[in-house]
N, C-alpha and C positions, 0 to 999 in steps of 0.2 A: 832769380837773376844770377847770373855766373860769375864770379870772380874772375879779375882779368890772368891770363898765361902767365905764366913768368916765361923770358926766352933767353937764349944767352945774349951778350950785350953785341949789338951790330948787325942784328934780326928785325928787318922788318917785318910787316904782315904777312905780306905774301912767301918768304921764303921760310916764317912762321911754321906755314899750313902745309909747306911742303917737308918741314922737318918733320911734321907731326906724322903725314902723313908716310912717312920710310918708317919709324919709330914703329907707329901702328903694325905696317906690315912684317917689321921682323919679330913684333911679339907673336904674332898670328902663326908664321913660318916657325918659330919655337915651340910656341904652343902642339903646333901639331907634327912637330919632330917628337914629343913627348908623347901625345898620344899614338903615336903611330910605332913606337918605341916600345910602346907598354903592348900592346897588339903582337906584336913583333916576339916580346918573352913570351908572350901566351901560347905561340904555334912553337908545334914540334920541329927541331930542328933539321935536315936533310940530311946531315952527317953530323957527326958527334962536335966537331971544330968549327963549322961554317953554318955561318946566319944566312939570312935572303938579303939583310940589309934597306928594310922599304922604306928607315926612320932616317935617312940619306937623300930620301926625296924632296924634302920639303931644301934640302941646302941645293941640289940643284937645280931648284923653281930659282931659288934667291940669284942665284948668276945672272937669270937672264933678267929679273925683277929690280933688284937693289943694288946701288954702286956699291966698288968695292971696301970702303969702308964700313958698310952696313953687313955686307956679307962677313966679314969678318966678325963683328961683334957677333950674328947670328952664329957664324960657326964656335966661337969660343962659349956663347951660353950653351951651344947643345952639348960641347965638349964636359964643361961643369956641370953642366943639370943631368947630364946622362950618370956622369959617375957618382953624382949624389943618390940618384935615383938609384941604380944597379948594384951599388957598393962595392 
């Protein structure tokens, strides 16, 4: 049996399942800005200064996908998790 959610306070069910569900997709859209990132170091560059940039893609799926509050947290963890990653 599942323990119940915790949500913030002034959440009902239904607006619950729709927080969950943006939540869900901007880890998803993170996730595969990271993968797609790590891909991205693996290939030879075209010139010595410029990337292809395809770890970009996943934040312009999120424009048409996630309000903009959501987009923004997505852009700020790629921003963070890219320079952890990259060093």
């Amino acid at each position: 049996m599942r323990a119940p959610t915790e949500r913030p306070a002034g959440m009902n069910e239904a607006s619950a399942g729709r927080f969950a569900d943006k939540a869900d997709m901007t880890a998803l859209l993170g996730a595969f800005c990271f993968l797609l990132s790590a891909i991205e170091y693996m290939l030879p560059k075209p010139m010595p200064f410029m990337r292809l940039g395809i770890a970009n893609l996943p934040i312009l799926l999120a424009v048409d996908l996630l309000p903009f509050p959501w987009f923004l947290t997505l852009a700020l963890v790629k921003v963070i998790g890219m320079s952890v990653i990259s060093g």
